[in-house]
One Martini backbone bead per residue (centre of mass of N, CA, C, O) as a GRO file, in nm:
protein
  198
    1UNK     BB    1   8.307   8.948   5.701
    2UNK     BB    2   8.170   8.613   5.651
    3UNK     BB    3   7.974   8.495   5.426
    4UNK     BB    4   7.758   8.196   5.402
    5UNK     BB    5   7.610   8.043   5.123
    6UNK     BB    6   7.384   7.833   5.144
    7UNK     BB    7   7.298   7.552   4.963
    8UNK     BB    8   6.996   7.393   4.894
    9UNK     BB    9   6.933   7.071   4.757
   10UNK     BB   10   6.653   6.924   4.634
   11UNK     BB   11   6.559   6.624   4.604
   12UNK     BB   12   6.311   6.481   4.399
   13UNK     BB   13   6.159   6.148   4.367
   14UNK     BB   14   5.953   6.051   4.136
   15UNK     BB   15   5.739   5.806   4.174
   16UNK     BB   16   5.614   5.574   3.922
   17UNK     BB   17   5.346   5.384   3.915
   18UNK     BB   18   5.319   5.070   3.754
   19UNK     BB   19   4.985   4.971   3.686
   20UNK     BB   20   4.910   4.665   3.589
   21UNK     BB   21   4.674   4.515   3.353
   22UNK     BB   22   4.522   4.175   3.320
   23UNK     BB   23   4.363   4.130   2.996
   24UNK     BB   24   4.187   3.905   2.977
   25UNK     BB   25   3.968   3.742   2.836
   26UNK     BB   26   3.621   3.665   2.844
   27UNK     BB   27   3.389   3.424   2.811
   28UNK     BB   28   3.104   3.462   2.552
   29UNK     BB   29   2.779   3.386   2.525
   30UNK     BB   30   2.572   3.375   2.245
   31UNK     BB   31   2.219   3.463   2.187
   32UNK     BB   32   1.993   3.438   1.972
   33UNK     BB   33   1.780   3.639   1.836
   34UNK     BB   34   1.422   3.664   1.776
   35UNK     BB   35   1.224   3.838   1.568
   36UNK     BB   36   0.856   3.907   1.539
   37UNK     BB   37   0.692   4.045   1.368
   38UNK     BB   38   0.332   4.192   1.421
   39UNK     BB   39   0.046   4.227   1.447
   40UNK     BB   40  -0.137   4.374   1.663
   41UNK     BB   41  -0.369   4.164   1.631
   42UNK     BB   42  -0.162   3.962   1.746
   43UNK     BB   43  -0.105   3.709   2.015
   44UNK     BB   44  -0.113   3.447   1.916
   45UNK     BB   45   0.140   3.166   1.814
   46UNK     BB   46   0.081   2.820   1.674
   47UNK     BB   47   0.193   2.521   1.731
   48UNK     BB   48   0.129   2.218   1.538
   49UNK     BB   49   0.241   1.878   1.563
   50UNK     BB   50   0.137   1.574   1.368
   51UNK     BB   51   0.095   1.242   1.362
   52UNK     BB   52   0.121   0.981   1.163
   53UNK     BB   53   0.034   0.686   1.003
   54UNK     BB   54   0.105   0.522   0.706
   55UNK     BB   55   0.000   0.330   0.492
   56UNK     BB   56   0.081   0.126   0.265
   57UNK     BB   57   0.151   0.087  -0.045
   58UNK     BB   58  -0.027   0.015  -0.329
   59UNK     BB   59   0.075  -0.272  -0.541
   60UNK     BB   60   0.194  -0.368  -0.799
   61UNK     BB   61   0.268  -0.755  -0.964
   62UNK     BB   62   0.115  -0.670  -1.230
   63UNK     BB   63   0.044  -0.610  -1.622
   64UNK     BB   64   0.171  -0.312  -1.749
   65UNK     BB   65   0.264  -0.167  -1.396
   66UNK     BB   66   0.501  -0.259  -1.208
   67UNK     BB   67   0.551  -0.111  -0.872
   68UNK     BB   68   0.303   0.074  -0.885
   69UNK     BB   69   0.104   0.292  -0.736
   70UNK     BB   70  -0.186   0.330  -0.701
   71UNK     BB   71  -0.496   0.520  -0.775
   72UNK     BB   72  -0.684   0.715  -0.558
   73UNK     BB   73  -0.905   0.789  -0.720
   74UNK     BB   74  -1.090   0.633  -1.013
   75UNK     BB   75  -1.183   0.672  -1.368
   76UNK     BB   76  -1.381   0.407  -1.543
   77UNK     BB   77  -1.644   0.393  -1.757
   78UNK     BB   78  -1.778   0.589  -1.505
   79UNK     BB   79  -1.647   0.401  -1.282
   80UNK     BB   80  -1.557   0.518  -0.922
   81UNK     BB   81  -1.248   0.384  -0.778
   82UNK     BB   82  -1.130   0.328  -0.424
   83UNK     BB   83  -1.014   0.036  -0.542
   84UNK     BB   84  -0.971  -0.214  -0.624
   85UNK     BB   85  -1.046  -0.466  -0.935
   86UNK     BB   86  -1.273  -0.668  -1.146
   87UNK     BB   87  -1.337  -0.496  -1.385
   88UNK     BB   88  -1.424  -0.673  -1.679
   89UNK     BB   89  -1.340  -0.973  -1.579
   90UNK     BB   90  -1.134  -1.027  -1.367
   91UNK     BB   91  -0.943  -1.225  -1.186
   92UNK     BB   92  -0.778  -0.968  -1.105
   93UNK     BB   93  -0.716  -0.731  -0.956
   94UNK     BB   94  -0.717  -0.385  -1.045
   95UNK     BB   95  -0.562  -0.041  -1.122
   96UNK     BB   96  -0.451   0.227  -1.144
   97UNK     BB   97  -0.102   0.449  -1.242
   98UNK     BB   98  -0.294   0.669  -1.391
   99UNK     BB   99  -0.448   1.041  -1.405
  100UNK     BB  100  -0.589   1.281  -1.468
  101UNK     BB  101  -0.738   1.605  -1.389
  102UNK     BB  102  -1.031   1.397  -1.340
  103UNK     BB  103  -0.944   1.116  -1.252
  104UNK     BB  104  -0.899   0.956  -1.495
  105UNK     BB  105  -0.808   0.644  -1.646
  106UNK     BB  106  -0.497   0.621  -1.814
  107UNK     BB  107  -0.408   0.440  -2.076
  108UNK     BB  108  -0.214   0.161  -1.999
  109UNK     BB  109  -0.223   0.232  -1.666
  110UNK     BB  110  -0.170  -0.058  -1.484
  111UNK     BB  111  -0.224  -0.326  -1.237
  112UNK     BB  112  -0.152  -0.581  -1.056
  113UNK     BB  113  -0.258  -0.657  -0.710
  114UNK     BB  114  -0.186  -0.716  -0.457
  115UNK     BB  115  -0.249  -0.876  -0.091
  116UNK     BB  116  -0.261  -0.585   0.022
  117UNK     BB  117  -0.499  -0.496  -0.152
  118UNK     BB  118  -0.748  -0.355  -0.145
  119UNK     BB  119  -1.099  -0.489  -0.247
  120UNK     BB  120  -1.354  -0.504  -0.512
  121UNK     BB  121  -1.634  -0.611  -0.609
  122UNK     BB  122  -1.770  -0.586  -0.951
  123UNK     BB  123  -2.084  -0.571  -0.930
  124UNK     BB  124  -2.151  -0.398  -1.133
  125UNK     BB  125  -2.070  -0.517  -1.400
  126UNK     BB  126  -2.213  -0.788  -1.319
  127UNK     BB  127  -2.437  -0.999  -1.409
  128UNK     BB  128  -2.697  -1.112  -1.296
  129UNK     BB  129  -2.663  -1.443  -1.214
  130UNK     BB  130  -2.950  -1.524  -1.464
  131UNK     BB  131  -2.745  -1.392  -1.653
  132UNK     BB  132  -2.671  -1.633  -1.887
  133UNK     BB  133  -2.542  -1.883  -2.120
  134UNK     BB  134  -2.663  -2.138  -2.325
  135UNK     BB  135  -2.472  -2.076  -2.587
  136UNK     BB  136  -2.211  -2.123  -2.778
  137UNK     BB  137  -1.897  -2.053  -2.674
  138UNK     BB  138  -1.969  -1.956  -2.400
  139UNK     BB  139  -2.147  -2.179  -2.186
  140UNK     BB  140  -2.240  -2.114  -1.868
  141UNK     BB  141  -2.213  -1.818  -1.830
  142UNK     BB  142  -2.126  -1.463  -1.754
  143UNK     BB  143  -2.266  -1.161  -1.817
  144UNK     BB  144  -2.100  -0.839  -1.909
  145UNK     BB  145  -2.197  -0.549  -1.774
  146UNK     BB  146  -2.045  -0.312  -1.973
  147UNK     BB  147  -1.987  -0.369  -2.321
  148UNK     BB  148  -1.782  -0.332  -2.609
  149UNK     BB  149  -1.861  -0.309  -2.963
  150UNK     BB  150  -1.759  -0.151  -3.252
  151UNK     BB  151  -1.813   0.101  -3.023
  152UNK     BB  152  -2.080   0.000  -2.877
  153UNK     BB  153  -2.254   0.022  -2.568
  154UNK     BB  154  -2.338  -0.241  -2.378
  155UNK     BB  155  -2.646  -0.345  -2.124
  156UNK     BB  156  -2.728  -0.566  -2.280
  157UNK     BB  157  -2.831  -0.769  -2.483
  158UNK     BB  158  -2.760  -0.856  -2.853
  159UNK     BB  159  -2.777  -0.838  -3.205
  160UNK     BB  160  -2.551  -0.753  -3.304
  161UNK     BB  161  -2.450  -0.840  -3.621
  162UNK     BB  162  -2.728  -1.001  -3.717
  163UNK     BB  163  -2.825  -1.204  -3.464
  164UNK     BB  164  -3.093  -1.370  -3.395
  165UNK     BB  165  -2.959  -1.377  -3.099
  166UNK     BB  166  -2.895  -1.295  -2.828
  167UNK     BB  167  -2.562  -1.166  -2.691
  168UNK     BB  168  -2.265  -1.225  -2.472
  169UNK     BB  169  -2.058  -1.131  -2.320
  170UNK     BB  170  -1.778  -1.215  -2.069
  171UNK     BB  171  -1.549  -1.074  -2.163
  172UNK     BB  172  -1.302  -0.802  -2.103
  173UNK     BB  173  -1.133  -0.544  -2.110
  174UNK     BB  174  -0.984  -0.248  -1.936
  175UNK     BB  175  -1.192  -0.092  -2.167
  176UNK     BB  176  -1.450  -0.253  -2.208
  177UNK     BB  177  -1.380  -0.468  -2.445
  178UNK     BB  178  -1.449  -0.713  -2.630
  179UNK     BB  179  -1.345  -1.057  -2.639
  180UNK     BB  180  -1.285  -1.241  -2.852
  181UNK     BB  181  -1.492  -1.529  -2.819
  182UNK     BB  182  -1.623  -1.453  -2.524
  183UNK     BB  183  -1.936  -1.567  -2.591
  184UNK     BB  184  -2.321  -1.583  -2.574
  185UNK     BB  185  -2.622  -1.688  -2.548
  186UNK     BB  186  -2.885  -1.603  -2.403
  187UNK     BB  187  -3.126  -1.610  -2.146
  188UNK     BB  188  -3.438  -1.470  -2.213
  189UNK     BB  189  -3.587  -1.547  -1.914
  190UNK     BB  190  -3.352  -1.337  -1.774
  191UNK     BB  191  -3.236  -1.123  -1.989
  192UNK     BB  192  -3.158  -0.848  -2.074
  193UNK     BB  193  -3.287  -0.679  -2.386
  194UNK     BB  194  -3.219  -0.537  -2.640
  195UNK     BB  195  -3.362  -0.333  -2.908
  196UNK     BB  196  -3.374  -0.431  -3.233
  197UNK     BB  197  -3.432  -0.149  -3.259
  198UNK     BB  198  -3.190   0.072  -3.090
   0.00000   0.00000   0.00000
């Protein structure tokens, strides 16, 4: 008897499917976030922005500091001015450009204004139309107060220096100090003229 022994040999072929997959990158915008953390009280921040158009500002264009702005208010001699000024008998108006820290105009620091600076015309330092000088150095002249004369602040006519006549300044410095030469005897009929002794 012959037996006769098949061998079946499987071959199993497996198959490995390789799938590829292209992962180019994705373009991503990234937005920034902005946390703003506030107390439990607030609900809500206003934002408010204003435009303004400010005016030239005032400049000097002689003087003794040309070419710088005004500072206003400032305060000469005692009187406030928010303008441009002809106090002391200028005939330029002119104005402070430096000041303390009370706003008083720092000595020296001055000029004169251009013609598109307002300007107030000095009433106050200016005696009145009928206080005029009828003779001396500068007759029929107006008299300037107050004028300052060795030291002591004059607000009407003066004997000051012994002389028989009261007499006054006509004009003054940018410090309210009388110039030398620029005076004139009072007319007593229309001048406050201060008392002789005091």
């Amino acid at each position: 008897t012959t037996t006769t022994t098949t061998t079946s040999t499987t071959t199993t072929t497996a198959t490995t499917a390789t799938t590829t997959t292209s992962t180019t990158p994705t373009p991503t915008t990234t937005t920034p976030v902005i946390l703003i953390v506030t107390d439990s009280t607030t609900t809500s921040v206003m934002t408010s922005t204003m435009t303004t158009t400010a005016a030239a500002p005032c400049l000097t264009e002689g003087g003794a500091k040309v070419g710088l702005p005004c500072v206003f208010p400032f305060t000469n001699a005692g009187v406030t001015y928010t303008s441009c000024t002809t106090a002391g008998g200028f005939a330029k108006p002119w104005c402070s450009t430096s000041t303390d820290s009370f706003g008083n105009h720092v000595t020296g620091n001055w000029g004169d204004c251009s013609a598109t600076c307002q300007t107030t015309q000095a009433a106050a330092t200016a005696a009145p139309a009928t206080c005029t000088t009828v003779n001396g150095a500068e007759a029929g002249k107006k008299c300037v107060f107050p004028f300052t004369h060795k030291g002591v602040v004059h607000k009407a006519c003066t004997y000051a220096g012994g002389f028989s006549k009261p007499w006054c300044s006509t004009r003054v410095d940018y410090w309210g100090r009388h110039v030398k030469g620029t005076w004139g005897d009072c007319d007593t009929g229309n001048c406050k003229v201060e008392a002789l002794w005091g």
